[in-house]
C-alpha positions as CSV (number, residue, x, y, z in Angstrom):
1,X,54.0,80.5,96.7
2,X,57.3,81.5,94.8
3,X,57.8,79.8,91.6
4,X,61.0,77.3,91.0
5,X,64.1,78.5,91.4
6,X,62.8,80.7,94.2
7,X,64.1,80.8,97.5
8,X,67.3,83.1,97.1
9,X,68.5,83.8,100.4
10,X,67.8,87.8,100.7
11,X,71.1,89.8,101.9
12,X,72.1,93.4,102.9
13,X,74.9,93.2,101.0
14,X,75.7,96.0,98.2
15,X,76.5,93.5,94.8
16,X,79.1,90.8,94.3
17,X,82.3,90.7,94.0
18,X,82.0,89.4,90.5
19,X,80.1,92.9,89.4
20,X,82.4,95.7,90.4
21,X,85.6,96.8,89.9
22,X,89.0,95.7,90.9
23,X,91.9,96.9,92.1
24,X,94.6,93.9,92.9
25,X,97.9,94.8,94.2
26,X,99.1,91.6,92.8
27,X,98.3,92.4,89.5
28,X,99.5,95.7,89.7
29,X,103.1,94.6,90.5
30,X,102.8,92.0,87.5
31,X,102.0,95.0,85.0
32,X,104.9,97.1,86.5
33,X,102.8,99.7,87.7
34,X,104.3,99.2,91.8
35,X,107.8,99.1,91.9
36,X,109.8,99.4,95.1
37,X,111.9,102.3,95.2
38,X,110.3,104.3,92.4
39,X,107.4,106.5,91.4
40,X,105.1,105.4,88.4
41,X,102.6,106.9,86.6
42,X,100.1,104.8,84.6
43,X,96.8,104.0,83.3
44,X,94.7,101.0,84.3
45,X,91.3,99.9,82.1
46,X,88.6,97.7,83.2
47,X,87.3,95.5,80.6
48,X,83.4,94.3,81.8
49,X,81.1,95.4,79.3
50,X,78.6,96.2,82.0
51,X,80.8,98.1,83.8
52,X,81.2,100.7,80.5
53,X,84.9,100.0,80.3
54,X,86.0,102.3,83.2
55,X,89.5,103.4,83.7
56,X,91.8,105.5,86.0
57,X,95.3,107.4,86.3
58,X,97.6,105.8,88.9
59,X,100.4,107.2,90.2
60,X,102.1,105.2,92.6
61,X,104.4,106.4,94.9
62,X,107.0,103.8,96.6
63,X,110.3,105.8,96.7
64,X,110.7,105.2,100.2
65,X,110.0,101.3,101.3
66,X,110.5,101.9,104.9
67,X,107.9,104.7,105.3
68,X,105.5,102.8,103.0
69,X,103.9,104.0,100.5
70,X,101.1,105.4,98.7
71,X,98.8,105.0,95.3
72,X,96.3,107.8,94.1
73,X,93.6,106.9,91.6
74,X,92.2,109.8,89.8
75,X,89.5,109.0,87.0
76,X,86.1,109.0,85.8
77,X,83.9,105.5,87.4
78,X,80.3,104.4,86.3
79,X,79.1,106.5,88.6
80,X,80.8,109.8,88.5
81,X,84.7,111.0,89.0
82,X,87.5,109.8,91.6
83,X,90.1,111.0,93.3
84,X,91.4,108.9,96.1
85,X,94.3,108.2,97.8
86,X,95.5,104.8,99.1
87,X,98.2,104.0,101.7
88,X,100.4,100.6,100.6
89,X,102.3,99.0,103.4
90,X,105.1,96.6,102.6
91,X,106.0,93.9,104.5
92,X,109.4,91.8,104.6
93,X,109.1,88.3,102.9
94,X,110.7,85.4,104.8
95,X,113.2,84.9,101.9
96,X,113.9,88.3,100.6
97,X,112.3,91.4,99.8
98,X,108.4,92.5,100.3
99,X,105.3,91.7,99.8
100,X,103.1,94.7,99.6
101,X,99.2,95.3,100.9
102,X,96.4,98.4,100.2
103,X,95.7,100.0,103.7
104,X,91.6,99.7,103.1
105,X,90.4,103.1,104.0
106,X,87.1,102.3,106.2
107,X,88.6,99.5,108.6
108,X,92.6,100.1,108.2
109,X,93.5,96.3,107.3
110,X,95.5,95.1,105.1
111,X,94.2,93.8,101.7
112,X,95.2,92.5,98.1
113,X,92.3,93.5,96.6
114,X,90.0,96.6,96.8
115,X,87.0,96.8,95.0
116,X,84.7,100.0,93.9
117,X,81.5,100.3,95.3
118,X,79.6,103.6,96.9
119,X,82.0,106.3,95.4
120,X,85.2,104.8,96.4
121,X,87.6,101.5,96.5
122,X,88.0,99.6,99.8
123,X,88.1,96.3,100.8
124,X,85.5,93.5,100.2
125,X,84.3,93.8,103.8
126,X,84.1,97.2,104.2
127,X,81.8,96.8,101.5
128,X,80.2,94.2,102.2
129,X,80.6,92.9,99.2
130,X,80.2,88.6,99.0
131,X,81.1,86.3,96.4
132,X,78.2,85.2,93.6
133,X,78.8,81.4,94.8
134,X,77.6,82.3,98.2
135,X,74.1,83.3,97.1
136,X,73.1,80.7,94.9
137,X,70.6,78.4,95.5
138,X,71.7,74.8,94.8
139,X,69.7,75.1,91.0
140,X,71.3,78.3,90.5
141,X,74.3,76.7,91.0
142,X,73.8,73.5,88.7
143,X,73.1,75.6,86.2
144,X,75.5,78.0,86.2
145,X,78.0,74.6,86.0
146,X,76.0,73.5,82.9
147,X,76.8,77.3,81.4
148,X,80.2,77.3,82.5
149,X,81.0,73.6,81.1
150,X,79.0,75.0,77.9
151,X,81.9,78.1,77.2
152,X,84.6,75.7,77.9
153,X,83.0,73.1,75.5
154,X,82.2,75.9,72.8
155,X,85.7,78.1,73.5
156,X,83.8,80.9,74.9
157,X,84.9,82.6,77.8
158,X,88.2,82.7,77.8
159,X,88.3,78.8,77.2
160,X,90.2,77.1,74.7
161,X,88.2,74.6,73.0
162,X,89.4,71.2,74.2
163,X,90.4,68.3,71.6
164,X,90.5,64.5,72.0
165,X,90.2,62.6,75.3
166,X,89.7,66.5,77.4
167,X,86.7,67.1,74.6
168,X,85.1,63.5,75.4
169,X,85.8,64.3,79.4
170,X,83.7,67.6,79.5
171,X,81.1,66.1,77.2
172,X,80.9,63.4,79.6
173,X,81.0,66.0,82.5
174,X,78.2,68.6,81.0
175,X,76.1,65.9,80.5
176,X,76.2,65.2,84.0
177,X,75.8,68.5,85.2
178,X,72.7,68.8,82.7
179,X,71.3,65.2,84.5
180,X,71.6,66.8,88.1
181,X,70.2,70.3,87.1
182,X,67.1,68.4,85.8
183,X,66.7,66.4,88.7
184,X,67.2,69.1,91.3
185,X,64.6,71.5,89.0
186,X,62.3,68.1,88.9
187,X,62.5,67.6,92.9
188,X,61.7,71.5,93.7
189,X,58.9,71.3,91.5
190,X,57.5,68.4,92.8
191,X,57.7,69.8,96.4
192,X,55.9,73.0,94.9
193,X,52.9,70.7,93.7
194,X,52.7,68.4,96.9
195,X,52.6,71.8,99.1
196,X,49.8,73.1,96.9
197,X,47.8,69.8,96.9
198,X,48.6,70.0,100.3
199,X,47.0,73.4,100.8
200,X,43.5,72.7,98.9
């Protein structure tokens, strides 16, 4: 009999989303370091503390839009040095311009967003990477709304504290989500008991 809060579904998956590093082409634009028509060189740093602050050199290549083009990431990850190169594919807006796409390097779609996993950076299904929300058990998940309510309550996080009426509002809301964690841990663990009366 698994205690409470048990009951995880099991996957094959390598990790979540939420625990590896990111490379999003979005993002990348924002920062200047893609730019149509030229070639950039330029250092990106991840910032999770768990991650040991990784970074890498990128030198992006777009000189020629209508060939594509191409980004090479050379730098030292958690697990050891990289050097890969990525193929980026533009592709014309409706109202002007492009929007650009990573050619993942294990299935050959188009993606936003590559993540590092297994020596390299491809896309979250080549991975098989899945989101942290997807694995949670409904507890998991009422508490993890308690912590999150918590930060924003406290400033933490990112947050900024919230004053007046917003303040009263996520009181009100935390002590919600508090009310429906306890009553979700109180229902699992009286199933627990009943199925070990049950069993005498």
């Amino acid at each position: 009999m698994g205690g409470v809060g048990s009951g995880a579904k099991r996957r094959a998956r390598v990790t979540d989303v939420e625990e590896v590093l990111a490379l999003d082409i979005r993002a990348l634009r924002r920062l200047g370091v893609l730019q149509a028509g030229e070639c950039i060189i330029d250092t990106v740093h991840w910032s999770q503390r768990a991650l040991g602050g990784a970074s890498a050199r990128l030198r992006s290549d777009l000189s020629t839009i209508e060939r594509g083009g191409a980004l090479t990431i050379t730098g030292v990850m958690p697990d050891g040095p990289i050097t890969q190169n990525i193929a980026v594919e533009p592709v014309p807006a409706e109202f002007g311009g492009y929007r650009w796409y990573f050619i993942c390097p294990l299935t050959a779609n188009r993606c936003e967003v590559l993540y590092y996993a297994r020596g390299r950076f491809a896309s979250r299904r080549a991975h098989r990477l899945s989101y942290l929300s997807q694995n949670l058990t409904d507890l998991s998940r009422a508490r993890r709304k308690v912590a999150k309510l918590n930060a924003r309550l406290e400033g933490r996080a990112g947050f900024r504290r919230p004053r007046g009426e917003n303040r009263l509002a996520v009181v009100d809301r935390l002590g919600e989500a508090k009310a429906a964690a306890r009553r979700i841990y109180l229902d699992r663990l009286r199933r627990q008991l009943d199925e070990f009366g049950s069993g005498e």
